[in-house]
ZADODO-165982 format. One record per residue (C-alpha): residue in three letters; x, y, z. Coordinates in Angstrom, 3 decimals, padded with zeros to 6 digits. Example, Ala and Ser with C-alpha at 12.3 -4.5 7.8 and 13.67 -1.06 7.14 Angstrom:
BEGIN
  residu      east     north        up
     ALA   012.300  -004.500   007.800
     SER   013.670  -001.060   007.140
END
This chain:
BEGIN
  residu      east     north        up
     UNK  -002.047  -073.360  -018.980
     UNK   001.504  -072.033  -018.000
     UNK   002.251  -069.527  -015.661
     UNK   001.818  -065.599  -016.047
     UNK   004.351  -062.925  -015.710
     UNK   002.474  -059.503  -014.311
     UNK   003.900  -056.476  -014.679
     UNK   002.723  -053.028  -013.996
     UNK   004.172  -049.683  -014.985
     UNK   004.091  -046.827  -012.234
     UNK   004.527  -046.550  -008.331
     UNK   003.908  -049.935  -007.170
     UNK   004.077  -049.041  -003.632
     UNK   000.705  -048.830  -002.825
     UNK  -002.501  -050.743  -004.311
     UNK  -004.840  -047.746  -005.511
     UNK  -007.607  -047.079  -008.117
     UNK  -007.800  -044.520  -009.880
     UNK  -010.358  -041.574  -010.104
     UNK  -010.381  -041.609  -014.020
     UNK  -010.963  -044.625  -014.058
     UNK  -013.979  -044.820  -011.843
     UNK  -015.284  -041.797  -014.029
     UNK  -014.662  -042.483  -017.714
     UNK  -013.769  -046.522  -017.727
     UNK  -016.012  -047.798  -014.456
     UNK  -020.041  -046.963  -015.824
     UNK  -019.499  -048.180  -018.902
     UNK  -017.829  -052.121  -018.093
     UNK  -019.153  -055.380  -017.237
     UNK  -018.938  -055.868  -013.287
     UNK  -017.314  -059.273  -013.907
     UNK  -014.657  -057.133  -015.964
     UNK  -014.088  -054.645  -013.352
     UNK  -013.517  -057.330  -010.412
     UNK  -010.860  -059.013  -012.640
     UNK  -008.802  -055.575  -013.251
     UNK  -009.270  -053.931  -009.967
     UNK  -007.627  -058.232  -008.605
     UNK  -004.945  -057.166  -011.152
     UNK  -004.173  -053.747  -009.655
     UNK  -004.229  -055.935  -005.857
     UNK  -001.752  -058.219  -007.227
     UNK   000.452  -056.086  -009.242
     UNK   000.846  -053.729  -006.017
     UNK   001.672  -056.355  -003.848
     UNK   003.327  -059.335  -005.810
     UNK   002.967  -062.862  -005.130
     UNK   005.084  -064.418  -007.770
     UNK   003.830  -066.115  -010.458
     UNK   000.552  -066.868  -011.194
     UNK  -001.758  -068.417  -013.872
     UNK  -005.266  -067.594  -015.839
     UNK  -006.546  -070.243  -013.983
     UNK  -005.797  -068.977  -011.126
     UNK  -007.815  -066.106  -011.354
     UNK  -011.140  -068.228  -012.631
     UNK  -010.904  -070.046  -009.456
     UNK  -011.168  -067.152  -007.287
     UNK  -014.171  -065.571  -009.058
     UNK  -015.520  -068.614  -010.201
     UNK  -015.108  -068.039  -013.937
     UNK  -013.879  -069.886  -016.652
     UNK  -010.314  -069.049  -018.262
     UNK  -012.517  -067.819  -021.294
     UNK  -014.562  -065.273  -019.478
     UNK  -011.251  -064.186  -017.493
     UNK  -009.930  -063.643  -021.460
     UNK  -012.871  -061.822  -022.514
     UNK  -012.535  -059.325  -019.803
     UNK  -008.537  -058.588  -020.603
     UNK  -009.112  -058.283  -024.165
     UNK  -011.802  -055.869  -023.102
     UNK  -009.360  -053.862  -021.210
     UNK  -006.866  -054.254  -023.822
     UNK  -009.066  -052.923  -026.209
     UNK  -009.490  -049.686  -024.537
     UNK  -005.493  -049.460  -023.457
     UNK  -005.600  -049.925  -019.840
     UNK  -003.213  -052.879  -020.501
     UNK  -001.428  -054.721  -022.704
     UNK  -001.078  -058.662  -022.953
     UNK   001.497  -060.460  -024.902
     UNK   001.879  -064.519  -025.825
     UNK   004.599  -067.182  -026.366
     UNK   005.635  -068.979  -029.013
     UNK   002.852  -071.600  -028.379
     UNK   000.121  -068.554  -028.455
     UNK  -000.308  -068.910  -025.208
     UNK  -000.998  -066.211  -022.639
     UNK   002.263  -065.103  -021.220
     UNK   001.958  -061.828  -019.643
     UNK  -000.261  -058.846  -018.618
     UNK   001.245  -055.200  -018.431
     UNK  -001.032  -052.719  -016.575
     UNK  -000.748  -049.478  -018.128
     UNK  -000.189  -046.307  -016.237
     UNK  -003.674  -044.551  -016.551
     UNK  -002.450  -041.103  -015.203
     UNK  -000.865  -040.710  -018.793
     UNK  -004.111  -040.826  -020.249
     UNK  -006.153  -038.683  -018.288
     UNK  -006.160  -034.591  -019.534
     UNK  -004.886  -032.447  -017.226
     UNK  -007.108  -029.001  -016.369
     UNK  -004.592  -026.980  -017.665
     UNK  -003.637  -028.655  -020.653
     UNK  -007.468  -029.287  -021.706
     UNK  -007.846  -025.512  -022.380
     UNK  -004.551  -024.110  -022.608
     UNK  -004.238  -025.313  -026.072
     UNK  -007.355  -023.595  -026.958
     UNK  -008.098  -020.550  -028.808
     UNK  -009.728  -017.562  -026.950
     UNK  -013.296  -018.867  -025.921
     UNK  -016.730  -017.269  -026.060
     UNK  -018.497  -017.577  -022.734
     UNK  -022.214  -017.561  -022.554
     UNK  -023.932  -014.848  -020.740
     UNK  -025.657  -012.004  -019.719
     UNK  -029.593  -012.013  -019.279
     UNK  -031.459  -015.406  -020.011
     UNK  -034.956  -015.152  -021.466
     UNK  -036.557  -018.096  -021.206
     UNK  -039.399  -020.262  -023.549
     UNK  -040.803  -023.280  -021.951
     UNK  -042.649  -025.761  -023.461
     UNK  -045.444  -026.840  -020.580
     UNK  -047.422  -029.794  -020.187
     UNK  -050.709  -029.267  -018.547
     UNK  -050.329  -029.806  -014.865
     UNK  -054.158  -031.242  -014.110
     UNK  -052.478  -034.244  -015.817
     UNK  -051.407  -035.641  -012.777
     UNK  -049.157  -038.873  -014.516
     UNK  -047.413  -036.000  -016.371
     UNK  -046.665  -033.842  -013.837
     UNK  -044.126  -036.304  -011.833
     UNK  -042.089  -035.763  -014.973
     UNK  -040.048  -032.770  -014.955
     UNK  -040.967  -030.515  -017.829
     UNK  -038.152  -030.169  -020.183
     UNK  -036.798  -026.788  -020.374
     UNK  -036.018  -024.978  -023.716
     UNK  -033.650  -021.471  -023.280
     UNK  -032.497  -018.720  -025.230
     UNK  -029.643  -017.321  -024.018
     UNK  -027.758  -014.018  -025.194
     UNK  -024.184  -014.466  -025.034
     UNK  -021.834  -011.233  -024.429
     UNK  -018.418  -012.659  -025.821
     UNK  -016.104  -012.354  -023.420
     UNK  -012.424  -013.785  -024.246
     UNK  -010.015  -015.370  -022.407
     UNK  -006.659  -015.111  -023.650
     UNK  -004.074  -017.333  -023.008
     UNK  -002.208  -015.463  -020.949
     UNK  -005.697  -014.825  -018.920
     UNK  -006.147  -018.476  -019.081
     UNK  -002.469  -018.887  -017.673
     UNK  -002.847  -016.797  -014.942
     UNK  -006.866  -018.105  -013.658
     UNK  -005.190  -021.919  -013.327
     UNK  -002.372  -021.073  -011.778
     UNK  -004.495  -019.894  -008.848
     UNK  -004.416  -022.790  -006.341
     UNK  -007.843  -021.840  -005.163
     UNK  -009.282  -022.436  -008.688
     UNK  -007.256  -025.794  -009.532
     UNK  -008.955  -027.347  -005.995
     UNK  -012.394  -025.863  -007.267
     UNK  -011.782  -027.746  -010.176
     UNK  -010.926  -030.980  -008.985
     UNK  -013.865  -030.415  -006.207
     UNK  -016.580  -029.300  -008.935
     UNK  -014.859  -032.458  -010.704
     UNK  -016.127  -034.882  -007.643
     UNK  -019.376  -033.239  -007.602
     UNK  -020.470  -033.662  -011.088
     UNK  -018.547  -037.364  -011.498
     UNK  -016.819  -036.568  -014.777
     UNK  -014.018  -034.793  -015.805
     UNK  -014.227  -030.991  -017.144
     UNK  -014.761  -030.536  -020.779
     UNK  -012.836  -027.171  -021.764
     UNK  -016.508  -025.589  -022.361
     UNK  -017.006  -026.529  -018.489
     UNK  -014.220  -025.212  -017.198
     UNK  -014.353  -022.115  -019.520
     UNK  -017.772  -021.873  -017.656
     UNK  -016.775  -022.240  -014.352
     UNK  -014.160  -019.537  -014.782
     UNK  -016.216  -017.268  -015.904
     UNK  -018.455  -017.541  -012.584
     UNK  -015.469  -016.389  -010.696
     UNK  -013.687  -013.869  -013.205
     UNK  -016.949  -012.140  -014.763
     UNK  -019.612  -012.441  -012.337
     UNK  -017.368  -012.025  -009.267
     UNK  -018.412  -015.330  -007.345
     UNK  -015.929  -016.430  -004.852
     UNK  -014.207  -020.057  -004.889
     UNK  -016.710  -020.933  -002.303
     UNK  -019.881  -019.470  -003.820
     UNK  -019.419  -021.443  -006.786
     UNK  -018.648  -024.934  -004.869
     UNK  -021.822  -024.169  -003.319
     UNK  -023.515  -023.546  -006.397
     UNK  -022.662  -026.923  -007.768
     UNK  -023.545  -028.640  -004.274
     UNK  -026.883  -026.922  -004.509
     UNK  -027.397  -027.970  -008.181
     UNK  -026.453  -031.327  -007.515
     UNK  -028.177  -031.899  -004.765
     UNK  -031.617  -031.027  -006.916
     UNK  -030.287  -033.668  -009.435
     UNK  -028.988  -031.032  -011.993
     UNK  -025.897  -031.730  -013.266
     UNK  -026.112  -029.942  -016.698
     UNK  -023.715  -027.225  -016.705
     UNK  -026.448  -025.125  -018.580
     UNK  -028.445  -025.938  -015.552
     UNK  -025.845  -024.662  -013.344
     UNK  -025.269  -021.553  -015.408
     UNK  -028.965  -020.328  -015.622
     UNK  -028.708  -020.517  -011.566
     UNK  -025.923  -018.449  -011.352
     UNK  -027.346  -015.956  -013.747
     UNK  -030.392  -015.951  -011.699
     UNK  -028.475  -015.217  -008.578
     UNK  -025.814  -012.686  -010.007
     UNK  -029.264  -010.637  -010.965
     UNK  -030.989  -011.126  -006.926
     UNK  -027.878  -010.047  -005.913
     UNK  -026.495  -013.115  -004.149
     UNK  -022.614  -012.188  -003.533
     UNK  -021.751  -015.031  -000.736
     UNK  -022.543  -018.119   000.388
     UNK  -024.728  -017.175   003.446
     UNK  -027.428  -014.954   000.927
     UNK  -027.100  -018.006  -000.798
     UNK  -027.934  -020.498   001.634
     UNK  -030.710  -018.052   002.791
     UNK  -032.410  -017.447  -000.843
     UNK  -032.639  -021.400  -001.492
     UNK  -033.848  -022.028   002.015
     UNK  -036.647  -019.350   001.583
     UNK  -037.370  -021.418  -002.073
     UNK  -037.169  -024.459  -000.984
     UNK  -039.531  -023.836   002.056
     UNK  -042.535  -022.173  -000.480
     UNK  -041.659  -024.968  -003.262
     UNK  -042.521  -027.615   000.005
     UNK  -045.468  -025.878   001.246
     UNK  -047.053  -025.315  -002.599
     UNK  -046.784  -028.827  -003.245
     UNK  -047.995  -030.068   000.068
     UNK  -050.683  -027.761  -000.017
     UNK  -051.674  -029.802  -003.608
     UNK  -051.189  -033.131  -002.231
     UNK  -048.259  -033.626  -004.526
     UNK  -045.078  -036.186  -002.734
     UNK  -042.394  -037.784  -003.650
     UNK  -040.692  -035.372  -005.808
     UNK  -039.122  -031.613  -006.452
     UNK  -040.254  -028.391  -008.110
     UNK  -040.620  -028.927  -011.789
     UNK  -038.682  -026.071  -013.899
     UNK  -042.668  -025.074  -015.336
     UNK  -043.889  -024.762  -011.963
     UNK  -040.909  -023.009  -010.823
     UNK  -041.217  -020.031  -013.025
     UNK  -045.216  -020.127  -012.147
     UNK  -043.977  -019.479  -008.506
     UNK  -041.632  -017.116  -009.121
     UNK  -044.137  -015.144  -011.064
     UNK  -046.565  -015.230  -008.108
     UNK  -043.940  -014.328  -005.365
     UNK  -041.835  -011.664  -007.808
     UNK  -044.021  -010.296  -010.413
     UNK  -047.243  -010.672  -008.496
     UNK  -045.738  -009.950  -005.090
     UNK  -047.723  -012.014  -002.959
     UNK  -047.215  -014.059   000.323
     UNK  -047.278  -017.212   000.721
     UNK  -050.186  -017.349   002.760
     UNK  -052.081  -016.038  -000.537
     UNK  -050.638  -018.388  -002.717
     UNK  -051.824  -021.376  -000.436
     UNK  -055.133  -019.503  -000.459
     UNK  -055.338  -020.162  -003.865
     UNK  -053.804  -023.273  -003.934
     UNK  -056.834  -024.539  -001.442
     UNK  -059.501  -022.876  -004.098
     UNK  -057.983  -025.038  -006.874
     UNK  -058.551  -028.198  -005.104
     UNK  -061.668  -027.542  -004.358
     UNK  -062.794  -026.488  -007.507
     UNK  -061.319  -028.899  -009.870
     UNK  -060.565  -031.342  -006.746
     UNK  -056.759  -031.784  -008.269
     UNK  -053.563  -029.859  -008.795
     UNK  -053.068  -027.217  -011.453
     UNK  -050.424  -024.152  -011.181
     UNK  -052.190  -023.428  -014.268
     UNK  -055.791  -022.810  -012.348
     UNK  -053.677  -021.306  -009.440
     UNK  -052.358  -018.782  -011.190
     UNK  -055.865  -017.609  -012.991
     UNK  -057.138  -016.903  -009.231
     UNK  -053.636  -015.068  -008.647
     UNK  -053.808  -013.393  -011.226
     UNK  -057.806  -012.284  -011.126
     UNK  -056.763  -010.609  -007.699
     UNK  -053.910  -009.097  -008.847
     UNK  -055.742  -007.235  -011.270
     UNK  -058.701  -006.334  -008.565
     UNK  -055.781  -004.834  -006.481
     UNK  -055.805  -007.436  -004.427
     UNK  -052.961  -007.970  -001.453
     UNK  -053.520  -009.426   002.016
     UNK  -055.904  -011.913   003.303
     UNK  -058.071  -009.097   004.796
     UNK  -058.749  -008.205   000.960
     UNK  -059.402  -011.313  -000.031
     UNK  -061.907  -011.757   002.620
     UNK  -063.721  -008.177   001.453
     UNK  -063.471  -009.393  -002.447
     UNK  -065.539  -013.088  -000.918
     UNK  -068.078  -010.846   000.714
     UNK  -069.045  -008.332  -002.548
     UNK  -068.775  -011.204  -004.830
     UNK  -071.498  -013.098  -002.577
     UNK  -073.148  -010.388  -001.677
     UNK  -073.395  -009.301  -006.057
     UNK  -074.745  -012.616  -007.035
     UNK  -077.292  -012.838  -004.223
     UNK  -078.587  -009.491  -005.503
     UNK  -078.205  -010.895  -009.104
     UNK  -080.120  -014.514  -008.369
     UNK  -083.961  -014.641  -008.699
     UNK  -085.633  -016.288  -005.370
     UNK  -085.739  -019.928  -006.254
     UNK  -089.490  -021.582  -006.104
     UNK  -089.513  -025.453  -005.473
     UNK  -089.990  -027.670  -008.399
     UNK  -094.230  -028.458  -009.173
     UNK  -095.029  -024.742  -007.960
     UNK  -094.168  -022.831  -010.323
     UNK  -096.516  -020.900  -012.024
     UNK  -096.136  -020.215  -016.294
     UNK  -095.745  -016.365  -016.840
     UNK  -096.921  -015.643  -020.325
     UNK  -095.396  -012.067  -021.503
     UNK  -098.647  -010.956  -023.792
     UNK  -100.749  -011.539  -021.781
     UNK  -101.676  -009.691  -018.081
     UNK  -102.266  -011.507  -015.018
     UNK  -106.032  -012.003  -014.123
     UNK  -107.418  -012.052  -010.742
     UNK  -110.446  -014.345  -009.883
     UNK  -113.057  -014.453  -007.270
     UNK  -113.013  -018.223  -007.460
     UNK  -116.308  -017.934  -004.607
     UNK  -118.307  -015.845  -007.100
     UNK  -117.583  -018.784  -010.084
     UNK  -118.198  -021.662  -007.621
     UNK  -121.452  -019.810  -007.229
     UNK  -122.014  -019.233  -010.934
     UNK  -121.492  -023.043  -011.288
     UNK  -124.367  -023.781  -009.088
     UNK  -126.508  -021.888  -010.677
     UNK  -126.001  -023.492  -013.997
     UNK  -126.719  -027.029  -012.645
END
């Protein structure tokens, strides 16, 4: 086939790939497709004349067909454009400049009409498996919320004035780079919010996504339920932060150890059952281990479920340091001792008839009596 003319429209200066197109174009294509455009970029920044289809099947080891498939691909989704001669023949390959396509922050929600953003207090429903199923408890239980939304508006002249803020445009692009998309409006809307209504700092928030993200939680309802949670502890910088999801994350470890459970995190059921036992119940963790130890034992595998019907009995019997615990072991065994009949070994007991009274025997006067009769 003939020679190609390449052209490509944009700084050609440099040979570079863009970030939008690693997000939206990148996860979605054939790797076969995505060798052949990112050789296109290579050659179109640095030019080496002429060149043919066949050229480029050689290097990758294709044939001219599959090198056709993959530009009609990216044709097909306007990342460039390919034109023919008179014979129908390939003839020349225009990459298109893919900064036009991508939204900028800005413009994604300045168009927009005043937004509702969720939040004020979350109350939560959860729909739990039972954790003594030990297959079903590596899954993480899916978590269903209510949330009540306070309506809080910004207008575009709000709007205007948040982006403009060169702090919040690099949040953006950071947050961005975190989460390995690009903003929705909602998103955005969302993340503004954390800094205009709850009063998180540019650097709180960043943090929050890390720490999300990190936990492999990258839904931004996720990340708002967090932020809730820590607006209402009180968490007003990143080094309360840092210290309330250390102090987690060290109970979360130590719970499942204690159960014998590896190789994953915290699911969102068992989260709440801890945070009932540390906040509602108020208990250390050396009591929740306690309990923890009592489960195994008596059902010899994991259950928050069991755990928190021994956490709970003590809570009610006033229950709150070891010492107590201890004292509670001690009545309880001293009760049913009082409470058990004294056991007789199997073969020796003796029937006890309830209408009639016991009769005592001289069995040497009948042995006598028997005697006699012979």
């Amino acid at each position: 086939m003939g020679n190609i003319k390449l052209e490509k429209a944009g700084n050609q200066s440099i040979t570079t790939i863009s970030n939008y197109f690693i997000d939206e174009y990148m996860p979605h294509a054939n790797g076969e497709f995505i060798k052949i455009y990112i050789y296109l970029l290579r050659i179109a920044e640095n030019p080496i004349g002429e060149f043919s289809l066949s050229t480029i099947a050689d290097i990758f080891n294709h044939t001219e067909a599959d090198v056709m498939r993959a530009l009609r691909y990216w044709e097909k989704l306007g990342l460039l454009s390919i034109s023919y001669d008179e014979f129908k023949t390939l003839s020349s390959i225009k990459l298109e400049d893919i900064s036009a396509k991508q939204p900028t922050l800005i413009d994604s929600f300045i168009m927009m009409p005043p937004v509702s953003v969720t939040t004020d207090n979350v109350a939560a429903k959860k729909e739990v498996k039972d954790s003594r199923d030990t297959k079903e408890s590596v899954k993480e239980v899916k978590e269903i919320k209510e949330v009540k939304k306070a309506k809080i508006e910004f207008t575009p002249e709000k709007l205007d004035e948040l982006t403009s803020n060169e702090d919040i445009k690099e949040l953006l692009y950071i947050i961005q780079t975190y989460l390995g998309k690009t903003l929705s409006p909602t998103d955005t809307n969302t993340i503004l919010y954390f800094y205009d209504s709850l009063g998180f700092s540019t650097e709180l928030i960043e943090y929050l996504i890390e720490y999300c993200v990190s936990n492999n939680h990258k839904s931004m309802r996720y990340i708002e339920t967090v932020a809730l949670s820590w607006k209402d502890e009180g968490i007003t910088d990143v080094k309360s932060a840092k210290e309330h999801t250390s102090s987690h994350s060290n109970i979360y470890y130590s719970i499942l150890k204690t159960f014998g459970i590896s190789g994953r995190n915290v699911a969102e059921a068992e989260k709440e059952y801890i945070k009932k036992w540390t906040d509602e119940y108020n208990f250390s963790l050396d009591i929740i281990l306690n309990a923890c130890n009592r489960t195994i034992s008596a059902i010899h595998q994991p259950s928050f479920q069991y755990a928190d019907s021994i956490l709970k009995g003590w809570k009610s019997s006033g229950v709150h340091t070891m010492e107590d615990i201890e004292a509670s072991d001690k009545l309880y065994v001293n009760t049913k001792k009082k409470a058990t009949p004294v056991s007789v070994p199997i073969g020796k007991q003796k029937p006890v008839y309830s209408n009639f009274s016991q009769r005592s025997y001289d069995y040497s006067e009948l042995e006598r009596d028997l005697l006699k009769r012979k």
